[in-house]
C-alpha positions in Angstrom: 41.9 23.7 5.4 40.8 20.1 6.1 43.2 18.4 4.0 46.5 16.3 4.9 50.0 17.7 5.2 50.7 16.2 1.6 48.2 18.0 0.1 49.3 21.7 1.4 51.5 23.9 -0.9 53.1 27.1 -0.4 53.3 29.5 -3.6 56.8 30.1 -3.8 56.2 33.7 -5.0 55.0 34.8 -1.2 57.6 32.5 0.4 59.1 35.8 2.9 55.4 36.1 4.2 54.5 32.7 5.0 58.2 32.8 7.1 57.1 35.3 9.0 53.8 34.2 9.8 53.6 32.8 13.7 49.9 32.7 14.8 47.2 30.7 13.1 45.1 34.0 12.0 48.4 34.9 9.9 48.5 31.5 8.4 44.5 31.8 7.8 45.1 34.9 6.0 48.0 33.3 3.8 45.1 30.9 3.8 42.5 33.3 1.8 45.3 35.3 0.0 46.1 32.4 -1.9 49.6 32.6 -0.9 48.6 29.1 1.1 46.6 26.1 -1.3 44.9 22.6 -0.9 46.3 20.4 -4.1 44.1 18.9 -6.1 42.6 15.2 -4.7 44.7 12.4 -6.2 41.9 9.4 -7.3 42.6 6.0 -8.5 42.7 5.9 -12.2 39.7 2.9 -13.7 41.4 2.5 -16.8 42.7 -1.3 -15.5 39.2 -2.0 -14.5 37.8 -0.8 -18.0 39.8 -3.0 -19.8 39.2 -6.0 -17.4 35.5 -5.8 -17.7 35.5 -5.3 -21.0 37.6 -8.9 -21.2 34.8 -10.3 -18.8 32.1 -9.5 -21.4 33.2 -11.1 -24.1 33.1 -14.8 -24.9 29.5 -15.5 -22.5 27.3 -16.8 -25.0 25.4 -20.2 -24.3 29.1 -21.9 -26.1 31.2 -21.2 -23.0 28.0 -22.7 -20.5 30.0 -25.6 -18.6 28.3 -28.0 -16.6 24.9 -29.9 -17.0 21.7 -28.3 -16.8 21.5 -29.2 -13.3 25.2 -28.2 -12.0 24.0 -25.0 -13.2 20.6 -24.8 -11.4 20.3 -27.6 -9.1 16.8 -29.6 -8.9 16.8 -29.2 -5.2 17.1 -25.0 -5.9 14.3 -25.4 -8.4 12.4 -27.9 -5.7 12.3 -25.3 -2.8 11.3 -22.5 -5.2 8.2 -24.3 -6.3 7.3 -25.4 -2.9 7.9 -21.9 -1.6 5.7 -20.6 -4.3 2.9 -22.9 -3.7 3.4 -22.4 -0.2 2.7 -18.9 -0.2 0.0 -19.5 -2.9 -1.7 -21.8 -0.7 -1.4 -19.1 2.6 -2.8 -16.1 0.4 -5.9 -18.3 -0.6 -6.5 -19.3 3.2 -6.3 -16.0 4.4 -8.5 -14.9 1.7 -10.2 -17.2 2.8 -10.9 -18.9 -0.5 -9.9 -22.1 1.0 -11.0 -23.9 4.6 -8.5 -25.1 6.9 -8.9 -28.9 6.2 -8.7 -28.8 2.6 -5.5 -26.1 3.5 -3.9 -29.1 5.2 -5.0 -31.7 2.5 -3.4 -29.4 -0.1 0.0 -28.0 1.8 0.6 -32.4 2.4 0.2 -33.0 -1.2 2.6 -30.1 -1.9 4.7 -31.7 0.8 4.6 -35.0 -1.1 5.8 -33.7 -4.7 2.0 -34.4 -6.2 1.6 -30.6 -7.3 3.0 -29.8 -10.3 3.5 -25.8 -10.2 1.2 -22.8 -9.4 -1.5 -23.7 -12.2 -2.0 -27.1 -11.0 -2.8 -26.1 -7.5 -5.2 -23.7 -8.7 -6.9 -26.3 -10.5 -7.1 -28.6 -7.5 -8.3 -25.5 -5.2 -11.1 -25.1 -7.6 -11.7 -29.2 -7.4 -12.0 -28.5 -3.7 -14.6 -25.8 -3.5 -16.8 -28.0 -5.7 
């Protein structure tokens, strides 16, 4: 039947059969009679979990925020993602080849060095550099 030895029960109604049965094709004909059942599968009830998560939910608007802007979303995490962003800016316009290699170096140091801004700003100087 595939199940565990917990989950086997025996209809009381045919209990003198399933006595006498000694070989495994017996028992697999108990099996299909219905004389011989799987229970049910026992699951874990999420009623606990329903009521925790609704608990979670409540009480996160921008009053409960604790911390400074920064605790929240450190200036070093917001550093790296504008470098990687420029970064990869910078690569797509190389390979594109929108861009030569030295002015690719000239731009990826001054990326390096904090002088671009965001995105926008480094299209404008790519444009300054095509001129």
């Amino acid at each position: 039947m595939g199940v565990g030895l917990d989950r086997v029960v025996f209809d009381e109604e045919y209990s003198d059969l399933i006595q006498d049965a000694i070989t495994r094709s017996t028992i697999r004909g108990l099996v299909g009679f219905g004389a011989i059942k799987a229970a049910p599968e026992k699951g874990v009830s999420r009623g606990r979990f329903r009521i925790r998560s609704r608990k979670l939910k409540r009480g996160r608007g921008s009053g409960s925020i604790k911390g400074a802007a920064h605790a929240r979303n450190p200036s070093k995490g917001v550093w790296v993602t504008r470098v990687r962003a420029l970064r990869w800016r910078l690569k797509v316009a190389k390979d594109r080849k929108e861009i030569d290699n030295v002015s690719y170096k000239k731009l990826y140091k001054q990326v390096k060095g904090g002088q671009v801004r965001g995105v926008k700003h480094l299209l404008d100087l790519m444009k300054e550099e095509k001129k």
